[in-house]
C-alpha positions in Angstrom: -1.3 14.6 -17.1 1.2 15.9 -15.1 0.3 18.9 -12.2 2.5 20.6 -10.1 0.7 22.4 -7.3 2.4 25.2 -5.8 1.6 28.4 -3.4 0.3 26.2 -0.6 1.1 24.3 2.5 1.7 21.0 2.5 1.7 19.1 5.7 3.8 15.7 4.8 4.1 14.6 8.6 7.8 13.6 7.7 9.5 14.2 10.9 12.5 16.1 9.6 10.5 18.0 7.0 6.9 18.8 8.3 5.6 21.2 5.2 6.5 21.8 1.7 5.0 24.5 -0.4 4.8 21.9 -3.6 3.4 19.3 -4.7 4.3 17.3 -7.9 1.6 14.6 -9.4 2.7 12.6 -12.1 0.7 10.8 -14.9 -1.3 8.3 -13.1 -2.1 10.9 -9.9 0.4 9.8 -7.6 2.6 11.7 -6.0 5.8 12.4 -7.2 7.7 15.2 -5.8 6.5 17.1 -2.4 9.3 20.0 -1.0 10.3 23.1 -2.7 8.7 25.2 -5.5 12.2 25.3 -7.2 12.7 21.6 -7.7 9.6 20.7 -8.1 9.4 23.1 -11.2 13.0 21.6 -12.5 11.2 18.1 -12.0 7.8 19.4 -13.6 9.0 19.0 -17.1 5.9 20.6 -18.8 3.7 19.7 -16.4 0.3 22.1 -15.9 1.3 24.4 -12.6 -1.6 25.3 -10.4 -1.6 28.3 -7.9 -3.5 27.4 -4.8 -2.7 30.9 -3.4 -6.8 31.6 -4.2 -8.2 27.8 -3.0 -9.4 26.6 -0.2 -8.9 23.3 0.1 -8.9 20.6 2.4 -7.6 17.0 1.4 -7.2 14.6 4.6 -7.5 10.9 5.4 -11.3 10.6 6.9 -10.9 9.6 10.9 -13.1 6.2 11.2 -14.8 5.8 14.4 -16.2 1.9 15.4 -19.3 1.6 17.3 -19.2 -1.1 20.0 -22.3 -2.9 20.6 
């Protein structure tokens, strides 16, 4: 099913474009859109929209550390 996640900051770490205030996940849970509320909601298409203004969350790559022996 198709989300579109919207009232939130985004951090893409895209040089020329560091936040966006949507994200669009298509069908299989990839991501298919990230920028603007507006065109994301033109490329939604029906897709369930979820206001994070109220969520806290945090989603980030987990920093691996190596021990050395």
């Amino acid at each position: 099913m198709k989300r579109l996640f919207t009232n939130a900051t985004f951090v893409t770490m895209v040089d020329d474009v560091d936040t966006a205030d949507a994200l669009l996940v298509d069908d299989d849970g990839r991501i298919a859109y990230i920028g603007d509320a507006e065109e994301a909601r033109r490329l939604a298409d029906g897709a369930e929209e979820v206001d994070l203004s109220l969520s806290l969350i945090h989603i980030s790559e987990p920093t691996r550390h190596s021990l050395i022996s």
